[in-house]
C-alpha positions as CSV (number, residue, x, y, z in Angstrom):
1,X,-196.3,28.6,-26.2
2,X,-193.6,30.0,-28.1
3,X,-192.0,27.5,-31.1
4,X,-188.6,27.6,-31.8
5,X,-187.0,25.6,-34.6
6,X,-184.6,23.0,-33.7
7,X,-181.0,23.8,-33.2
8,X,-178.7,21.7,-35.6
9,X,-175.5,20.1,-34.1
10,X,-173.0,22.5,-33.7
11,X,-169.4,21.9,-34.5
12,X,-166.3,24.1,-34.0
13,X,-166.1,27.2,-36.6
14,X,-162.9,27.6,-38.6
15,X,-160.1,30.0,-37.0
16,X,-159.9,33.4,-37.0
17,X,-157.0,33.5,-39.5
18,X,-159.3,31.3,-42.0
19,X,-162.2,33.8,-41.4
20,X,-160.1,36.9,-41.8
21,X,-158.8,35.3,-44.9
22,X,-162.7,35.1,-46.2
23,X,-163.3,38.1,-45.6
24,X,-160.3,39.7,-47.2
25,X,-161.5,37.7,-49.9
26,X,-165.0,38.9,-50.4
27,X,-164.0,42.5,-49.6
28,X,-161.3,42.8,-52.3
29,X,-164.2,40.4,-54.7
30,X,-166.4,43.2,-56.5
31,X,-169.5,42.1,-57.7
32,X,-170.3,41.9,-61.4
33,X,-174.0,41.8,-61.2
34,X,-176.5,42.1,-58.5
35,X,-175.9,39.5,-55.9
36,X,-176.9,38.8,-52.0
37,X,-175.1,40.5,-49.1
38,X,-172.8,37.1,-48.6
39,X,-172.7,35.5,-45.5
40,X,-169.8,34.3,-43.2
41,X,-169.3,30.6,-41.6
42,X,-172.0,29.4,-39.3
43,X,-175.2,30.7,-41.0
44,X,-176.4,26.7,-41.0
45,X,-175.3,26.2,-37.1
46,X,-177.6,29.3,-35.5
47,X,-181.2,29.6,-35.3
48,X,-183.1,30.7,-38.2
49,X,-186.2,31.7,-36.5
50,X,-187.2,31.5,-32.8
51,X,-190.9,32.8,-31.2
52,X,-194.3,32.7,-33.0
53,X,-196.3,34.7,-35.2
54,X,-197.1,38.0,-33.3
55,X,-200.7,39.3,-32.9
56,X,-201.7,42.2,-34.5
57,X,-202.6,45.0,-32.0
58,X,-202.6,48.6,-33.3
59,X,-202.2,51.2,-31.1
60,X,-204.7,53.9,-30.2
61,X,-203.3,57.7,-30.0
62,X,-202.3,60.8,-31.7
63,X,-200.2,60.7,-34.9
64,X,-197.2,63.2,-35.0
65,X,-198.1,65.9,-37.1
66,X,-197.6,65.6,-40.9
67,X,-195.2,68.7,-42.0
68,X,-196.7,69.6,-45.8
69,X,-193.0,70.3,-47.0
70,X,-192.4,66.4,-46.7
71,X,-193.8,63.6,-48.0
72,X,-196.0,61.4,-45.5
73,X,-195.0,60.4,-42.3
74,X,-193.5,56.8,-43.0
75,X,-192.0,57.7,-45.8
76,X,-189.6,60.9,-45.1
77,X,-186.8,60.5,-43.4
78,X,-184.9,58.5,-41.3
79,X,-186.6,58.7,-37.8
80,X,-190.2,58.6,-40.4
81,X,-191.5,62.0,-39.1
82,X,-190.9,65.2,-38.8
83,X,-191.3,64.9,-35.3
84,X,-188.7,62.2,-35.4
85,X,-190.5,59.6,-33.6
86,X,-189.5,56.7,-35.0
87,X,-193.1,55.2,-35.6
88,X,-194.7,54.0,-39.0
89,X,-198.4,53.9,-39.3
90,X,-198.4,50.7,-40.6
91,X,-198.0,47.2,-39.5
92,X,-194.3,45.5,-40.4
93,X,-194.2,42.2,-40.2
94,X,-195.9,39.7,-37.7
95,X,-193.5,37.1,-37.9
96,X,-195.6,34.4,-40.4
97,X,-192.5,32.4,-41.6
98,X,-190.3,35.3,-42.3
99,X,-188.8,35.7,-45.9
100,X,-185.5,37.2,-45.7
101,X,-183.9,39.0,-49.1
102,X,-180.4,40.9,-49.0
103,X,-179.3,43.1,-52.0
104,X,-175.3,43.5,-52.2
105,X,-174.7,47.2,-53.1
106,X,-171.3,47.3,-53.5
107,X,-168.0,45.4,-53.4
108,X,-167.1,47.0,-50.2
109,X,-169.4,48.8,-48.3
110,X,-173.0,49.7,-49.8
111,X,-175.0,50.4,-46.9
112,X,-178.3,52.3,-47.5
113,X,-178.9,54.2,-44.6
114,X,-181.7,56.4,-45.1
115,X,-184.9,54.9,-47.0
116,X,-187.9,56.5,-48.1
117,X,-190.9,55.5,-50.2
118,X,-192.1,57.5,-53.2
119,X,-196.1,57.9,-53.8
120,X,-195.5,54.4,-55.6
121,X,-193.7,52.5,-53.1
122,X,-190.7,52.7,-55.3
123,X,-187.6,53.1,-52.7
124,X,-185.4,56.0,-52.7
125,X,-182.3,56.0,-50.7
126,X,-178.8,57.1,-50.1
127,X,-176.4,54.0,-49.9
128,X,-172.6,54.4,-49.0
129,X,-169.5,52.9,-50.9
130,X,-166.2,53.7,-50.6
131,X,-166.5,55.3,-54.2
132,X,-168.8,57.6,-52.9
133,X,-172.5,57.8,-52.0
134,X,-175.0,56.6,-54.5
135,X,-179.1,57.8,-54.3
136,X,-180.6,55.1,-55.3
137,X,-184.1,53.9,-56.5
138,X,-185.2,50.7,-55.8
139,X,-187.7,48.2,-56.9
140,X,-189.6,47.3,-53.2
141,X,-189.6,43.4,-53.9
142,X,-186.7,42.6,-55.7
143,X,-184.2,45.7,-54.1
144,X,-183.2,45.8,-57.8
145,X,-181.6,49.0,-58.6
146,X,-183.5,50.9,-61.0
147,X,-181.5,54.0,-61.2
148,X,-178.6,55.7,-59.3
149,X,-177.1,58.9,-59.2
150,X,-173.8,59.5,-58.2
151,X,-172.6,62.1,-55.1
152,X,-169.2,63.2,-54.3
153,X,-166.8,61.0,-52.3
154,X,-166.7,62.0,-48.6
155,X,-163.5,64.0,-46.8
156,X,-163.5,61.2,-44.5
157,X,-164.0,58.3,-46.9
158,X,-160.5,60.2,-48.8
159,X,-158.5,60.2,-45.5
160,X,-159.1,56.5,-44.7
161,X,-158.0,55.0,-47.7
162,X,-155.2,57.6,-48.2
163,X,-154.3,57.1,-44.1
164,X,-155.5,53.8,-43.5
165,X,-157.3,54.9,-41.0
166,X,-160.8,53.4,-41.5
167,X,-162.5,54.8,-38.1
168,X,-163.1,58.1,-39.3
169,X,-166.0,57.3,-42.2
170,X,-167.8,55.3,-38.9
171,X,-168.0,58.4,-37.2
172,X,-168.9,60.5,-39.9
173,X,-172.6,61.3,-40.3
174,X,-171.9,64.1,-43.5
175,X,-172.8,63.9,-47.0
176,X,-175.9,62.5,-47.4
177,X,-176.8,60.1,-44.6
178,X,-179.7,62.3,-43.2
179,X,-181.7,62.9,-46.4
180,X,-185.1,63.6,-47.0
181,X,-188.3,62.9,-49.2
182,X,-190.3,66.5,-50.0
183,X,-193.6,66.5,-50.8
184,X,-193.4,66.1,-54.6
185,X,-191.2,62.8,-54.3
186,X,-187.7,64.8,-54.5
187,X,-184.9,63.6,-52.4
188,X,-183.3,66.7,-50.3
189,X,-179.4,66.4,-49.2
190,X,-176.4,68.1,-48.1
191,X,-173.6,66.9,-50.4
192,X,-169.9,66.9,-49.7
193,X,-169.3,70.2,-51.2
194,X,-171.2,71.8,-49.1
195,X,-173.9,72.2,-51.2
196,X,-177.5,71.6,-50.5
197,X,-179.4,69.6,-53.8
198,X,-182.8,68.6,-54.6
199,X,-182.9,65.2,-56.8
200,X,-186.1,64.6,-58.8
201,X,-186.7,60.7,-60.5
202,X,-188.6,60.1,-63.3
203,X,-189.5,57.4,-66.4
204,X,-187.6,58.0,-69.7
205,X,-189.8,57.2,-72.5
206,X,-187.8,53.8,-73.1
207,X,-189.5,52.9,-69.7
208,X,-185.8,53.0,-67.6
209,X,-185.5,55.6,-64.5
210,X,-183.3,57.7,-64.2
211,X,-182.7,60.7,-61.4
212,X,-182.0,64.5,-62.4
213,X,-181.1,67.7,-60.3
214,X,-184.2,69.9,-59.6
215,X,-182.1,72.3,-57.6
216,X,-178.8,72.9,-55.9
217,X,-177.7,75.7,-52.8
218,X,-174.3,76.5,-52.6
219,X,-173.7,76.7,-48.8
220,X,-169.8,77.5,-49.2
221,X,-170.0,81.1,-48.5
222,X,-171.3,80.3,-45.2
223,X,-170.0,77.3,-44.2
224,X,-165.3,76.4,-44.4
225,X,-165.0,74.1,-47.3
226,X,-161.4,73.4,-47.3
227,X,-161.4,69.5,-47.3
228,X,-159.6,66.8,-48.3
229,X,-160.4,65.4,-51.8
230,X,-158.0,63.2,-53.5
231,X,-156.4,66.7,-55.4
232,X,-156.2,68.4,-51.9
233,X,-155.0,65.6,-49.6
234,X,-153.3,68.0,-46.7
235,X,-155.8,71.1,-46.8
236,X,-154.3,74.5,-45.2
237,X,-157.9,75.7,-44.1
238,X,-161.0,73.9,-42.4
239,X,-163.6,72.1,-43.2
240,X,-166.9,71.8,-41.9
241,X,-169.2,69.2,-43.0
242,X,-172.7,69.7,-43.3
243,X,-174.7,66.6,-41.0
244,X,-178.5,67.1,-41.7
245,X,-181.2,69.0,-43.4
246,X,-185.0,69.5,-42.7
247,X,-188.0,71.7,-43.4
248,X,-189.3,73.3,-41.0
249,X,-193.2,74.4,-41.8
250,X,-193.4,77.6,-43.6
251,X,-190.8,75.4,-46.5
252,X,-187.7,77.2,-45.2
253,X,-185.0,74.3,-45.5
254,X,-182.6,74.0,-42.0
255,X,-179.1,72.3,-42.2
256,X,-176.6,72.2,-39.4
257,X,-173.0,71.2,-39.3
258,X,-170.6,69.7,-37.4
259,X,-168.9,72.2,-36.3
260,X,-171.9,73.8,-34.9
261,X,-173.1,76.1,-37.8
262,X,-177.4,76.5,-38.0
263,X,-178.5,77.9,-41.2
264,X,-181.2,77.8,-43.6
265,X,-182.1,78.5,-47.4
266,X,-185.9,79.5,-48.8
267,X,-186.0,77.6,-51.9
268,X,-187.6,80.4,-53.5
269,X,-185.2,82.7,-53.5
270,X,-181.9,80.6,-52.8
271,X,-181.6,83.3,-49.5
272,X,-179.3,82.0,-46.9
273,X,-178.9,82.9,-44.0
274,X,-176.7,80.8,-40.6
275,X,-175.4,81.6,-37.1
276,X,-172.8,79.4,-35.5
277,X,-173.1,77.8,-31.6
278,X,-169.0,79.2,-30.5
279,X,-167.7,75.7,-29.3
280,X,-170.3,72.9,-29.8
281,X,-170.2,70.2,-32.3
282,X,-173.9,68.8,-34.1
283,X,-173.8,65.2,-34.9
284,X,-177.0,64.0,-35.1
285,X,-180.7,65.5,-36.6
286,X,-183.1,68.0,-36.2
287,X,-186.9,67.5,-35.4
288,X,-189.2,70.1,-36.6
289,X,-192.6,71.2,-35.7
290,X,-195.4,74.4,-36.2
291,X,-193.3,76.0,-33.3
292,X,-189.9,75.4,-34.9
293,X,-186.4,73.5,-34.6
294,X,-185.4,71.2,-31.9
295,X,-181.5,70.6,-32.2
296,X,-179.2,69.1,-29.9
297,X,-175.7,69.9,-29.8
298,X,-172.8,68.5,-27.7
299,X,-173.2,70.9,-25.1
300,X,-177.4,71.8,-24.5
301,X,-180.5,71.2,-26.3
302,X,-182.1,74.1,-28.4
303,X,-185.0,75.0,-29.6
304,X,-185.1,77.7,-32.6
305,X,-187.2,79.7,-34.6
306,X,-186.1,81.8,-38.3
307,X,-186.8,85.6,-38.1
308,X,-188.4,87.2,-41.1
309,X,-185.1,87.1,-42.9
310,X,-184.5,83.6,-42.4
311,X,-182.1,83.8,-39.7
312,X,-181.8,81.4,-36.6
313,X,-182.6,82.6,-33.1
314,X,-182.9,80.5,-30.3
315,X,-186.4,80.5,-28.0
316,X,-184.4,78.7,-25.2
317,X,-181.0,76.3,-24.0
318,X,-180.7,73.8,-21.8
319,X,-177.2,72.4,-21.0
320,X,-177.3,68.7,-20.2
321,X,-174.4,66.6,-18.4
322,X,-172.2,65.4,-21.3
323,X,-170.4,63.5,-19.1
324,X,-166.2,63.6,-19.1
325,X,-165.8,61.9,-22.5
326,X,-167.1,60.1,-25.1
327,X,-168.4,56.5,-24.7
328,X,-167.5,53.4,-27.0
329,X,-171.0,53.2,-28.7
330,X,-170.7,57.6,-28.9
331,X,-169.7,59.5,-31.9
332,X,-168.8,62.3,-29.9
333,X,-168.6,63.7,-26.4
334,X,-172.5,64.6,-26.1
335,X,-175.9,63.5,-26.8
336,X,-176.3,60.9,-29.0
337,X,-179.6,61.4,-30.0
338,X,-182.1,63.3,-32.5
339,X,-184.4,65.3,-30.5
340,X,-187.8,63.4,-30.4
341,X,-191.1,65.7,-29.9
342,X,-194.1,64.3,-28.1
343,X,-198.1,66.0,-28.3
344,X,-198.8,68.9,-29.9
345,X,-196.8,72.2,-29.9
346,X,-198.0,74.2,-27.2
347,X,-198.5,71.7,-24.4
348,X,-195.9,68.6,-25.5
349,X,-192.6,67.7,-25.0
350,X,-189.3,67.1,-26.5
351,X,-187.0,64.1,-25.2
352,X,-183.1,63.4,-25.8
353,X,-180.4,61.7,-23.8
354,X,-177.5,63.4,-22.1
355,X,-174.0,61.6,-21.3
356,X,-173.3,61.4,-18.0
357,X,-170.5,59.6,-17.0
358,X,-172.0,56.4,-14.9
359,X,-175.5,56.0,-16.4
360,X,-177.0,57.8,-18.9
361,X,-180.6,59.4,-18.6
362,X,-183.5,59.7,-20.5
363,X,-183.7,63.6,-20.2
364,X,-187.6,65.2,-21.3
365,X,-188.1,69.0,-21.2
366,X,-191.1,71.2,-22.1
367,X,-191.2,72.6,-25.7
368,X,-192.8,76.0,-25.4
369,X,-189.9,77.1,-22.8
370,X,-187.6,74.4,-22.1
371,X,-188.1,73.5,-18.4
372,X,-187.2,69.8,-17.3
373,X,-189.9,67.4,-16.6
374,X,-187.7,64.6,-15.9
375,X,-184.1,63.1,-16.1
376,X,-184.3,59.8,-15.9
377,X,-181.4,56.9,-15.2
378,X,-181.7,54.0,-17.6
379,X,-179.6,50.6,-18.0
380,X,-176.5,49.5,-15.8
381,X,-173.8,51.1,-13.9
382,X,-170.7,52.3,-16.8
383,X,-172.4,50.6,-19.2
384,X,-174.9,53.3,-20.9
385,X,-174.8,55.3,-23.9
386,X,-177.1,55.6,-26.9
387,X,-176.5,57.0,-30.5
388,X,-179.7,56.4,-31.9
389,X,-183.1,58.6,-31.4
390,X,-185.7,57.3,-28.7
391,X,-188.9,56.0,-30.7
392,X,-191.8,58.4,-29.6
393,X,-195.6,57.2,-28.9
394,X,-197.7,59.0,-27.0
395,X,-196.3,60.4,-23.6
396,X,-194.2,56.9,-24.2
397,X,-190.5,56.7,-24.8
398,X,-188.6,54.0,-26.0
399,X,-184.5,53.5,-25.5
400,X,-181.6,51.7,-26.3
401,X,-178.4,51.0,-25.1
402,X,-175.2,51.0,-27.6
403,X,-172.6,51.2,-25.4
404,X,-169.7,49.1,-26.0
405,X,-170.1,49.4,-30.5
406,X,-167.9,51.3,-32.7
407,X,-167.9,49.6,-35.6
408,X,-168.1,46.1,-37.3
409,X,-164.8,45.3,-36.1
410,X,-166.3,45.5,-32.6
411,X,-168.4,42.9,-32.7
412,X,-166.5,40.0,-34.5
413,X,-165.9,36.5,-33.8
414,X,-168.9,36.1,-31.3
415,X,-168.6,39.7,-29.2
416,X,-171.5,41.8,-28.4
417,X,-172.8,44.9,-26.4
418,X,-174.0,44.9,-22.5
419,X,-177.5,46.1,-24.7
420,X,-180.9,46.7,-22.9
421,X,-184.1,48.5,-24.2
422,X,-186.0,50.3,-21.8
423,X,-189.7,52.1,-22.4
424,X,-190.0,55.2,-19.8
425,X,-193.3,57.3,-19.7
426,X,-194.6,60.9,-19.1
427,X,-197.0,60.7,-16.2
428,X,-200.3,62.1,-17.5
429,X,-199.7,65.2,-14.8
430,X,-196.2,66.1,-16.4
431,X,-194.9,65.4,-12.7
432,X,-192.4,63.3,-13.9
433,X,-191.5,60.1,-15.7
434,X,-191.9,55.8,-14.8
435,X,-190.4,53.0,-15.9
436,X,-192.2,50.7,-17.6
437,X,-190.3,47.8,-18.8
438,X,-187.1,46.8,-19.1
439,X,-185.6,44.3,-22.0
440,X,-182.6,42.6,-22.2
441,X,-182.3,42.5,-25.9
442,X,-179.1,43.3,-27.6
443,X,-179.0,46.1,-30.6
444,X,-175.5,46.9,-30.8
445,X,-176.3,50.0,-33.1
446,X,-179.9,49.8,-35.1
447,X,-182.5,53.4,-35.5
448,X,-185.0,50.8,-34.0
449,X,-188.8,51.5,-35.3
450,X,-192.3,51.0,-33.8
451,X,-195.1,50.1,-36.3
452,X,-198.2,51.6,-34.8
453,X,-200.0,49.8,-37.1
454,X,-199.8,46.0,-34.9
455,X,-197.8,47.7,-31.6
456,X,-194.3,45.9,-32.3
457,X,-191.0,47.2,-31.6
458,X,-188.4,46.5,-34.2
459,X,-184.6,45.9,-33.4
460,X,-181.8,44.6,-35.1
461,X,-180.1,42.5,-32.6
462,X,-176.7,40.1,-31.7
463,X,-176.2,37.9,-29.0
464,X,-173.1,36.7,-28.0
465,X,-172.1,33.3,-29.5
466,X,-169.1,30.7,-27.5
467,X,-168.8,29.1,-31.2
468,X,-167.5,32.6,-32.6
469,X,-170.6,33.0,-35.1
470,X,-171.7,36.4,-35.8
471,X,-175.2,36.0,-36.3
472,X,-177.6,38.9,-36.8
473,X,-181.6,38.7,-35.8
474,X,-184.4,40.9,-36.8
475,X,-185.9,41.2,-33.8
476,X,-190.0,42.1,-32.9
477,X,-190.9,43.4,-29.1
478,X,-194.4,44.0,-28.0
479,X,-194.6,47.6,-27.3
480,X,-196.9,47.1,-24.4
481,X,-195.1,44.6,-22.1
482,X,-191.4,44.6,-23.3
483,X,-192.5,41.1,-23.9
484,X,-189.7,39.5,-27.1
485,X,-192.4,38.2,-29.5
486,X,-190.0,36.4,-32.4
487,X,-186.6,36.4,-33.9
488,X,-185.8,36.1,-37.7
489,X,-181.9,35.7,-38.4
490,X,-181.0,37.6,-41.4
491,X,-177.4,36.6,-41.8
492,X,-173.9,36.2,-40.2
493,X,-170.6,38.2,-40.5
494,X,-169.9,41.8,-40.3
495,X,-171.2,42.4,-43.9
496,X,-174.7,42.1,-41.8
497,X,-174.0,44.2,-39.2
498,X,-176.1,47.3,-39.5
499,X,-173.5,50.0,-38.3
500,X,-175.7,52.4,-37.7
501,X,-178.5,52.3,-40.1
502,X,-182.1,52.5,-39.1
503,X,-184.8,49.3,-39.5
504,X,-187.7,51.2,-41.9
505,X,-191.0,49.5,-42.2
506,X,-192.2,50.1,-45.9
507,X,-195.9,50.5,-47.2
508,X,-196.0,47.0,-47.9
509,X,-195.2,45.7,-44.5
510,X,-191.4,44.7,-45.3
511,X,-188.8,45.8,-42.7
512,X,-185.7,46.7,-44.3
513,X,-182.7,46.9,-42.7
514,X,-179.2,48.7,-43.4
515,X,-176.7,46.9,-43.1
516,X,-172.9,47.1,-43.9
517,X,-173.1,45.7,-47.4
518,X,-175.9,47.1,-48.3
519,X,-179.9,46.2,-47.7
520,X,-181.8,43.3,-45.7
521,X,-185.8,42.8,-46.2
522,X,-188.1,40.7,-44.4
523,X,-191.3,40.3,-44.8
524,X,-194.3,37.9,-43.9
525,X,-195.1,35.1,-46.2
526,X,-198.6,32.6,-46.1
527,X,-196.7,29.5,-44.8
528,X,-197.4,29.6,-41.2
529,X,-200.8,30.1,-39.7
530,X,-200.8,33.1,-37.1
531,X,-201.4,30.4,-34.4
């Protein structure tokens, strides 16, 4: 049987004009040396851990291909593959008396989004701050900062504090968020100028780290770079952020923009070349593969190859139903999802989600020419939306629903999402698609990862609370049955909330988590017997 630990006795939280005070507090209260993520009222009235220690049962099946212009798959990217699949190949935790650890990175904000592991474990991210983004390198155990390189602040970070209109850097996936680890250990980003750089990290002979530019593409030619910066406030011309970059398999980097630009650069010559879809808006990723780009737009899902010169042509389009407008839990009117591919090149798929009005479906298409195999309906009634990728196993798909979250505000004093999880699979025939199990867990916003090392699910999750206590749960599903397995809180309060930032399941077996001030691990300790 599942243990839980008791409940304490609750008692009435303070009001929301006491809590909003604290918070106003500890946002305006910068931190002079490293310190936890600090947590609101009511961390002592919520459960700290509920289930029991999870078997470990790997799962059998194909890897996704390992692209050789990345580092391994685990410890690249955001969605951990090229193939964007949302699996590590190692187990995260089992839940054996969870040890939770939060690192503060910033006064206000600090979230690290993106983490990836260098050949030593050491981890390299991008974490954001009203200041600007700072790559970081971290210490795996401690999440001490070792070293840190400054980027430039965001357009949209300038226009909310100039314009007090704090929505815009929530919806804003530019500048650094979608980064990548090459296969020598160097971080690859688009920057805010519109430039594409390479960031190497290496030991100074006083034993300190420190981070150094290998290489930097100036995009601007190609791409409107007119924005706001705190000398340009009220720009005459436009601006087009750049959202993601990738290599695709012959080392050619890809990058996209939001304003629907595709391009790419070959590093060995700085080349670039870029097209633009007339119309359509890319917020999300890319997934790459030996047969090219998969890219979803606003409008239809692509797939793409580069002619000789580097130039992007598409192999095939289909439009999806993107609904009548954008959902609360969308960033725009469209897809919210990376494209995920599934098998190998010539005889797999590639999966997103389109936006139709009443329920959203779980849409998968054929990769060597595009043709449907299945759209499928998933969660309730005007209640469905996803901005996250679908996690990838097999011919298996696994969803969430984020409908209802926009940002930390959404979700205060006790509020939550409708939420569901839902696994859909391939039939073996390519005839269609099943449902296999449906969850009721809650993850307002959170990448969520599978560790095909012990065949748990990983969410970051928030149930609704009467007493008004945010309280936010590293969650473990078993990938086979739907079945929750355990729950570790990891604190309370918005600064917890993950606002968009994946879970990522390190070489050790730690799963960190994103959140809004800055970086949650938790990881298995020897006090508990797997019982």
């Amino acid at each position: 049987m599942p243990r839980s630990r008791p409940r304490r006795t609750a008692r009435p939280l303070v009001g929301a004009a006491a809590l909003t005070l604290g918070l106003t507090l500890a946002l305006t209260a910068a931190p002079a040396e490293a310190r936890d993520v600090p947590k609101a009222p009511g961390h002592r009235l919520v459960d700290d851990y509920t289930g029991a220690p999870a078997p470990s049962r790997p799962l059998t099946g194909e890897a996704p291909p390992q692209n050789p212009y990345l580092a391994d798959n685990g410890r690249n990217g955001m969605h951990g593959d090229a193939a964007a699949s949302d699996t590590h190949p190692w187990p995260g935790p089992l839940g054996k008396a969870p040890d939770v650890r939060s690192e503060a990175m910033a006064g206000v904000g600090g979230e690290c989004a993106t983490l990836t592991f260098d050949r030593d474990g050491r981890i390299v991210t991008v974490c954001g701050t009203f200041r600007g983004f700072l790559v970081k390198l971290l210490d795996p155990e401690t999440l001490d900062t070792l070293a840190q390189h400054r980027l430039p602040q965001r357009p949209s970070t300038v226009e909310a504090i100039s314009r007090l209109d704090f929505s815009k850097i929530f919806k804003d996936t530019s500048g650094g968020a979608y980064a990548y680890l090459d296969n020598q250990d160097r971080l690859v980003l688009a920057d805010s100028r519109q430039h594409i750089v390479r960031l190497a990290h290496e030991q100074t002979p006083d034993g300190s780290w420190r981070f150094r530019t290998d290489a930097d593409w100036d995009l601007t030619a190609h791409v409107p770079h007119d924005c706001v910066t705190w000398t340009n406030l009220y720009p005459s011309g436009d601006c087009d952020p750049v959202t993601s970059v990738a290599p695709d398999w012959q080392g050619r980097i890809w990058w996209v923009t939001r304003q629907g630009r595709v391009g790419t650069v070959d590093p060995r010559t700085g080349t670039v070349r870029s097209i633009r879809l007339d119309g359509e808006e890319i917020q999300n990723s890319f997934a790459t593969g030996p047969d090219g780009i998969s890219l979803v737009s606003d409008h239809a899902l692509y797939a793409f190859r580069a002619d000789d010169d580097g130039t992007p042509r598409a192999r095939w389009r289909q439009p999806y139903d993107r609904g009548t407008g954008s959902k609360p839990g969308s960033v725009n009117q469209g897809s919210g999802t990376t494209p995920t591919l599934l098998g190998p090149a010539d005889d797999g798929y590639v999966a997103i989600t389109d936006n139709a009005d009443d329920r959203m479906h779980v849409q998968v298409h054929r990769r060597d020419n595009g043709k449907p195999v299945c759209r499928t309906p998933v969660f309730g009634p005007g209640a469905s939306t996803t901005d996250n990728s679908l996690i990838g196993w097999g011919d298996s798909l696994v969803v969430e629903n984020n409908y209802g979250y926009e940002n930390p505000s959404s979700l205060l004093l006790g509020k939550t999402v409708p939420g569901g999880v839902t696994r859909i699979d391939v039939r073996p025939d390519g005839s269609g698609c099943d449902t296999v199990w449906q969850s009721d867990e809650k993850a307002p916003s959170s990448v969520a990862k599978l560790s095909t090392g012990n065949g748990l699910l990983y969410f970051y999750t928030k149930e609704p609370s009467r007493k008004g206590i945010d309280a936010w749960y590293l969650t473990a599903v078993d990938f086979r049955t739907g079945q929750t397995r355990w729950k570790q809180l990891t604190g309370t309060g918005p600064f917890y909330d993950n606002n968009w930032a994946p879970i990522t399941i390190g070489p050790d077996g730690t799963a960190y988590a994103g959140v809004f001030n800055g970086l949650v691990a938790v990881r298995d300790t020897s006090r508990r017997d797997a019982a």
